[in-house]
N, C-alpha and C positions, 0 to 999 in steps of 0.2 A: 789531299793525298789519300787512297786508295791503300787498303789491304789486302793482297791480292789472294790470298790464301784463303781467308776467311772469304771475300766478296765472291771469287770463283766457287766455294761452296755454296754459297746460298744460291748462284743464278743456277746451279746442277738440282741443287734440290728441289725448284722451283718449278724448273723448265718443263711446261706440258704438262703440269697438274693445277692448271687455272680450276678445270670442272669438280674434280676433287677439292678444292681448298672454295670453293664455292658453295660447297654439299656441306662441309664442316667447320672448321677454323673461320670462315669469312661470317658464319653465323655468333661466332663466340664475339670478334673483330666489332660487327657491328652494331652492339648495343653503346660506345658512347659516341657516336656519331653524330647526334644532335648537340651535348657538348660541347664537342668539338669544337662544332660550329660557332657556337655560342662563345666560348672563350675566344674563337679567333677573329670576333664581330662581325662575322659574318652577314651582309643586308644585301635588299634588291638594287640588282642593278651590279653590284660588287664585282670585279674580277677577283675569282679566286683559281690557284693553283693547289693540285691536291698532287700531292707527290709520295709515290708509292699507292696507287689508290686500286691495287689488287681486279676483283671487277667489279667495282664501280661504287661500292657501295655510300661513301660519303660524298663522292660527287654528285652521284643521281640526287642526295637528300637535297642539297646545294642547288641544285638546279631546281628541284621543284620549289624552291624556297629563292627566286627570282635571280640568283646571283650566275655571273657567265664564267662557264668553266674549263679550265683544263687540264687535265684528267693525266698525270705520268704515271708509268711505270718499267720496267725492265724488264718483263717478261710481257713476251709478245701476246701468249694463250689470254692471259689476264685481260691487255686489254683489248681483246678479239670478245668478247662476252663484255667488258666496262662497253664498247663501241653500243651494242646493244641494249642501253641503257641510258645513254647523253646523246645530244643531237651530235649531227657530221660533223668532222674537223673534231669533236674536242678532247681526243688521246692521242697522246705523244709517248716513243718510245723512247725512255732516258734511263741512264741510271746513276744515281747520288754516288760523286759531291760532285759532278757538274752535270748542271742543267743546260739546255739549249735556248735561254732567253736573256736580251738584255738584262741589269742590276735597273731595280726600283720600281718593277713595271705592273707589280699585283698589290691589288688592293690586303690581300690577306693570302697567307702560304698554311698548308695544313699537311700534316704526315700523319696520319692512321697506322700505329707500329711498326712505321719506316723505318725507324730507328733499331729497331731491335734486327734489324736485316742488313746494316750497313758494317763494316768494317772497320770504319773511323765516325762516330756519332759525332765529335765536333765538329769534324769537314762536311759532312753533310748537313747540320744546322747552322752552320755559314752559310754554303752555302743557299739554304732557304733565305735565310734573312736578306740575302745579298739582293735577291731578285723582288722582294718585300718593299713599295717607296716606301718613301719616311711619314710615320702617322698609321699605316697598315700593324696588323698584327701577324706573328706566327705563333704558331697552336702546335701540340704534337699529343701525341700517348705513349706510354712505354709500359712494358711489363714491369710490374714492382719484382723486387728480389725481396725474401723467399716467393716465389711463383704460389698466383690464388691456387683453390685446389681443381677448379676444373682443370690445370697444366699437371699438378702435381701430382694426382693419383696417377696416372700414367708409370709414375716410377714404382708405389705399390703394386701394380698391372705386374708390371715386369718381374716384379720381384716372387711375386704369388707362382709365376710360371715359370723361375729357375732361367728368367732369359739374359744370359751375356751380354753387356755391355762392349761393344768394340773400344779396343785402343785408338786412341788419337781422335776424340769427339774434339770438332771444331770450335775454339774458342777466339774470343777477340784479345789480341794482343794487350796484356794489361796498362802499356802506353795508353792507347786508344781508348779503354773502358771506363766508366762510372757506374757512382754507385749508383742504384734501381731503389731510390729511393726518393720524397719529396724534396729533401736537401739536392739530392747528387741530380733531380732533375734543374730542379730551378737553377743551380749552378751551371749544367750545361748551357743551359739557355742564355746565362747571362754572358758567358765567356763568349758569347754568340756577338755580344754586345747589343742585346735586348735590355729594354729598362722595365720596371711596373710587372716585373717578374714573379708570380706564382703555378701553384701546383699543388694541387689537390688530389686524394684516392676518390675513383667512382668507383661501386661494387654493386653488384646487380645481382640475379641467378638467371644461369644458361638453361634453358627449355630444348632441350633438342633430343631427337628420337636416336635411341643408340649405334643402330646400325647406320648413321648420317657421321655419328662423333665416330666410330670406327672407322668409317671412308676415309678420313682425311690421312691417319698413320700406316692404314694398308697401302694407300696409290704412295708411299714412300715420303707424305712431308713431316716437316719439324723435326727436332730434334729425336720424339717417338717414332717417327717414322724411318728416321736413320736405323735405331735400334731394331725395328722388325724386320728391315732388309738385310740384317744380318745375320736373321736366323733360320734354320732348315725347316722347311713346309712341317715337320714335326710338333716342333716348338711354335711357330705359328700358331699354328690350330690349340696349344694348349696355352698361349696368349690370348687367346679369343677367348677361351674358356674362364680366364683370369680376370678378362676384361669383363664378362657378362656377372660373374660373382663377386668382385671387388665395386662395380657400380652398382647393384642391385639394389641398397640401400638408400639410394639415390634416385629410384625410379617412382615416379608419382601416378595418381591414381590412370592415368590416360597411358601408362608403360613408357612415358617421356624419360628423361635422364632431367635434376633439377641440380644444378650445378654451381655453386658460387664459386663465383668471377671476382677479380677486381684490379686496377687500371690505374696507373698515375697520369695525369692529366697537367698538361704546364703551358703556358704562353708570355705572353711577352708583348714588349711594343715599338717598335724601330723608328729611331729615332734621326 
């Protein structure tokens, strides 16, 4: 079952900013990507399914790493650049909770912060698991709640430059939500009817040059990116201004931005 309110917002936010979420966010995304892999046993030879796999980034590691892959997402941009990264054939456009492939048929299913884009997270890790045979594993990440601080200064950001918040920021119906925590993962996981169920925080620091971390909320994504399109090139610019003195202290010797991150991690094993 689909949310359509919540789901129709994410594919608007999304649509045509594959390059932008490429230059920024897909850099924060892909540090536990190796993880990933690793919780979801990932070996050569393996069919894996990577669903939501933006462009490309845990698939390609999967594929250099012997396993045959294929590569979903819902946004077309995404996987026009994943394409460019995995051999022919192996992106498919779908979007969660239904997939386009028989039940049982991958050796292991993986979501790279699929989750936090779906409208109903149970329906969507059924649905992984459904397409998962028995003996395979599903793996996933999620944003923890309270959000690491590479998410959260963002609201500092805003706050520094007097920028408004719009009414009506899109939330997931509290039917559909859980907690963004190691319990409220492994619980989704298991309501999945996964057994041998954990989940672990990975926390790392983001290295990225700032004018890269800007890109992603100027071209309109994520939730910061909602909020800057909603304000007058004015404010803008004195956004920017907030952004470069609110992270300053963050910048390391090479003018990088050094940012901690960190990522709840869950899998399971289908049985």
């Amino acid at each position: 079952m689909k949310s359509p309110e919540f789901d129709g917002h994410e594919r608007a936010r999304w649509a045509g900013r594959a390059a932008a979420y490429d230059r920024s966010f897909a850099r924060l995304c892909a540090h536990p990507a190796a993880a990933l892999l690793e919780a979801a046993g990932v070996d050569k030879g393996h069919r894996l399914l990577d669903v939501g796999t933006g462009t490309g980034t845990v698939a390609a590691l999967a594929c250099s790493q012997g396993a045959s892959v294929l590569a979903v997402d819902a946004e077309p941009s995404m996987l026009d650049i994943a394409a460019t990264r995995l051999p022919g054939g192996a992106t498919v456009l779908a979007t969660l909770p239904v997939l386009p492939f028989p039940a049982r048929v991958f050796d292991a299913t993986v979501g790279n912060f699929v989750v936090n884009h779906v409208g109903n997270p149970a329906s969507a890790v059924a649905e992984m698991t459904r397409v998962t045979r028995p003996g395979g594993r599903v793996a996933l990440t999620v944003w923890p709640s309270p959000p690491p601080l590479a998410q959260r200064l963002w609201g500092d950001i805003f706050d520094a430059a007097g920028a408004e918040r719009p009414r009506g920021l899109p939330r997931l119906d509290p039917v559909n939500d859980f907690p963004r925590t190691e319990e409220g993962v492994a619980d989704l996981l298991g309501r999945a009817g996964l057994t041998e169920v954990t989940c672990t925080t990975v926390s790392w620091t983001l290295h990225v040059d700032p004018d890269d971390w800007w890109a992603g909320p100027a071209a309109g994504l994520s939730t910061a990116g909602l909020i800057l399109d909603h304000q007058p090139p004015s404010v803008v610019a004195e956004v920017r201004a907030a952004f470069d003195e609110v992270t300053a202290p963050f910048r390391d010797d090479r003018g990088l931005l050094a940012l901690p991150a960190s990522a709840l991690l869950g899998a399971g094993l289908k049985h």
